[in-house]
N, C-alpha and C positions, 0 to 999 in steps of 0.2 A: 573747849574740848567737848566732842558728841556724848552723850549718856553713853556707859557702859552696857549691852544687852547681857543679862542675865543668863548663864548657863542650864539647860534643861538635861544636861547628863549629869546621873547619877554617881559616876566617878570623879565627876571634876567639885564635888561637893568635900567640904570635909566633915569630920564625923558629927559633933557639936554641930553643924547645920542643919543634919538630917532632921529632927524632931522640929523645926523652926521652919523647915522651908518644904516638907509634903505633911498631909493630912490624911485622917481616914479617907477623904474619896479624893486625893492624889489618884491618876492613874497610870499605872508604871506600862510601858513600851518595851516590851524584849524582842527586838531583830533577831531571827532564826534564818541564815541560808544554808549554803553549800559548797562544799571545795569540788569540781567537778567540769569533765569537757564540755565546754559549748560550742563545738564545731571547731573548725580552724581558726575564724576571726575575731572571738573572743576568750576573755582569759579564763583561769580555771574558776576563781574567786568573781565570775561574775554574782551568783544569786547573793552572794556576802552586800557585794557592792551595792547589788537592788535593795538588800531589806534594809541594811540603810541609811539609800538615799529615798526608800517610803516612806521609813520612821522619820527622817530630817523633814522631808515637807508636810507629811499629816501631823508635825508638833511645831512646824510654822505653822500652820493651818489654823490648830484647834490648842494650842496650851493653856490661853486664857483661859476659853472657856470651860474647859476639862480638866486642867492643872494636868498636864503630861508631862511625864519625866520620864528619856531613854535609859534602859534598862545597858550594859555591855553586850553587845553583837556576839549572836552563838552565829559562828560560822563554819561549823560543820553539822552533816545531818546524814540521812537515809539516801546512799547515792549509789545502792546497786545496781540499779540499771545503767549506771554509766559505768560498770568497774571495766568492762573490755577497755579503757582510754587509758593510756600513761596519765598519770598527775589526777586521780578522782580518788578523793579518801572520800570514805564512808562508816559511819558507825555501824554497828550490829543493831539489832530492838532492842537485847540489853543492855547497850551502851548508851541511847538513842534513852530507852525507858528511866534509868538509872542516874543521865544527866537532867532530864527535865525533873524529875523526883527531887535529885537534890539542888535546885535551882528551887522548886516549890519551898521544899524547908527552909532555905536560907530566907528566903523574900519574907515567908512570915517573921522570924527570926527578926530580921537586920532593920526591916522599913515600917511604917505606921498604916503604909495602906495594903489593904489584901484587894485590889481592883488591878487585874493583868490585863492587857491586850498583847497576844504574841501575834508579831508582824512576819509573817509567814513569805520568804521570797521562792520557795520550792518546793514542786508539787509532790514529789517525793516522800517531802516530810509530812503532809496533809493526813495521811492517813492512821498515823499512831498518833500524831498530835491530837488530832480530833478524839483516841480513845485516851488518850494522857489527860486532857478537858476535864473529865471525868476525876481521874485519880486529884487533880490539883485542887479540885474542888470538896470530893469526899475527904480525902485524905490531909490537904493541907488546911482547908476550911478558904479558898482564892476566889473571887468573884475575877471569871475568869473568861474571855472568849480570844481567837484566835483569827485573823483576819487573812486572809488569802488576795492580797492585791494585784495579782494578774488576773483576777478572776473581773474586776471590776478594768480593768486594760482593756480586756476583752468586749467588753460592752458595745454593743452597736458597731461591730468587725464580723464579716460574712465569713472570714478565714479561720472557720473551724483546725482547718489543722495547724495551726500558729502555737507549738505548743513548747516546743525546747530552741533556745539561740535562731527565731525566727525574728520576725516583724517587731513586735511588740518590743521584744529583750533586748535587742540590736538598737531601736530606736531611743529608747531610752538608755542605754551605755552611751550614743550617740550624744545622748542631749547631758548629761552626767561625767565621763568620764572617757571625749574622746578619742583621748591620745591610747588606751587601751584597745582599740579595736582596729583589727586589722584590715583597712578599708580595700588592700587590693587583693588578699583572699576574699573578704564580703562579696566584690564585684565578681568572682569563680566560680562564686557558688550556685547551683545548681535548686528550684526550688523543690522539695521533699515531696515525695510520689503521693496520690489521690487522697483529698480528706477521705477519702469512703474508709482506706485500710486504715485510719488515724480513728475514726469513729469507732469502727468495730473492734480496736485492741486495745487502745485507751480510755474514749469515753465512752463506752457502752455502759449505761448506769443499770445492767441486770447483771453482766459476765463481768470477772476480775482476771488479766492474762498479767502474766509477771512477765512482760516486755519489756528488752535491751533496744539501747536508741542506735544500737549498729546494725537493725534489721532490716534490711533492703525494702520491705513493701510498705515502711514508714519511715524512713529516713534517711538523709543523703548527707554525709559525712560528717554525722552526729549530730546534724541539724534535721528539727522538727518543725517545716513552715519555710518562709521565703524571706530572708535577711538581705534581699537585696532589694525588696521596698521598703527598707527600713530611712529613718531620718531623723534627724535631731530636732526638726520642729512637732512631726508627731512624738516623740520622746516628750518633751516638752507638754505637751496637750495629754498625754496618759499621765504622767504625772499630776497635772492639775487636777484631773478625774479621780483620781483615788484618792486625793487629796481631800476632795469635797465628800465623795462618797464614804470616808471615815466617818464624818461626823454623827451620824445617825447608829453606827455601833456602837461610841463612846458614850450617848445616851441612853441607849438600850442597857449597854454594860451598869451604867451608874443605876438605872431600875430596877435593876438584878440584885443591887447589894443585900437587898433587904430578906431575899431566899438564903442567902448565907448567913448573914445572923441570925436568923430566928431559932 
């Protein structure tokens, strides 16, 4: 009979194991996505599915070396910009504020290690995550950072505007999960109008515009980018990327802990 592979979820542990099988620099993995439209051809629960299937291969990647254990999948977040769509729940900031707060208390509470990495599948959530960072840290005492794995997808891709149910997200559904994706809407789709209006309303890193992904001068039918160069072998190849590219947080993270103790 093959060796048994060890469980690296947090649920699948029973309670008597907790103390036995993580340690103060255990580093706990909390998947954050989104219930929300990604176009026609994929589902609402894609970002759910991305964080993770980020979390599942960056703790094949790096568990040894890091001792990583997945946290339970928050699959809802900040998804007002998609609320024009049937099927896009969205929390409030207080909802949004309120869950990550009490996610911070329990974790001190329940587990041995104060070392978070939140695996971040939507861009959405980015932006109170990054001030929550702050609170989990003053507040709950969490050696804490947040990781954004599209950002590292994106990497050495000229397609600035690839930002919602484009290239990147399609390829990877493709390579993960692809009985969910609707390959002869895919083939429909039209690619989303000039990065130039996707630069000026989105990533402009001086101006902030509270843009909806139903806006004609950046997106075509709730798609942000061109899902019909999408594939399974580059899904495949972004995956390995963020895979590796984790590694050097989870070190940063563990040279961190020592600001929180003191």
């Amino acid at each position: 009979m093959p060796e048994k592979t060890l469980s690296r979820m947090i649920g699948d542990l029973r309670y008597a194991e907790v103390p036995k099988r993580l340690s103060k620099r255990s580093i706990l993995c909390l998947p954050i996505g989104s219930i929300e439209q990604h176009g026609p051809h994929l589902p609402l629960n894609t970002d759910a599915i991305l964080a993770e299937a980020f979390t599942r291969h960056i703790i094949a990647r790096w568990a040894e070396t890091y001792d990583l254990w997945q946290l339970p999948t928050v699959a809802l977040g900040l998804a007002r910009e998609h609320e024009w769509a049937p099927g896009t729940l969205s929390l409030s900031v207080e909802g949004m504020t309120a869950l990550v707060h009490d996610l911070g208390r329990s974790i001190v509470r329940a587990l041995p290690s104060l070392n978070l990495a939140i695996i971040n599948a939507h861009g959405g959530n980015r932006g109170i995550l990054e001030a929550l960072a702050q609170d989990l840290r003053a507040d709950c005492g969490l050696n804490v950072c947040i990781m954004h794995p599209s950002v590292w997808a994106a990497e050495n891709d000229s397609g600035a505007s690839d930002i919602h149910g484009g290239k990147s997200e399609t390829s990877i559904m493709l390579a993960i999960a692809p009985h969910l994706v609707d390959s002869e809407q895919m083939r429909r789709l039209k690619a989303s109008p000039a990065s130039e209006a996707v630069r000026a309303t989105i990533l402009d890193p001086a101006v902030t515009w509270p843009w909806t992904s139903d806006e004609p001068p950046i997106a075509e039918l709730g798609v942000i980018g061109d899902a019909k160069a999408a594939s399974a072998e580059q899904g495949e190849r972004l995956l390995a990327r963020i895979a590796e590219r984790a590694g050097d947080a989870f070190k940063q993270l563990l040279d961190r802990l020592q600001l929180v103790e003191r």
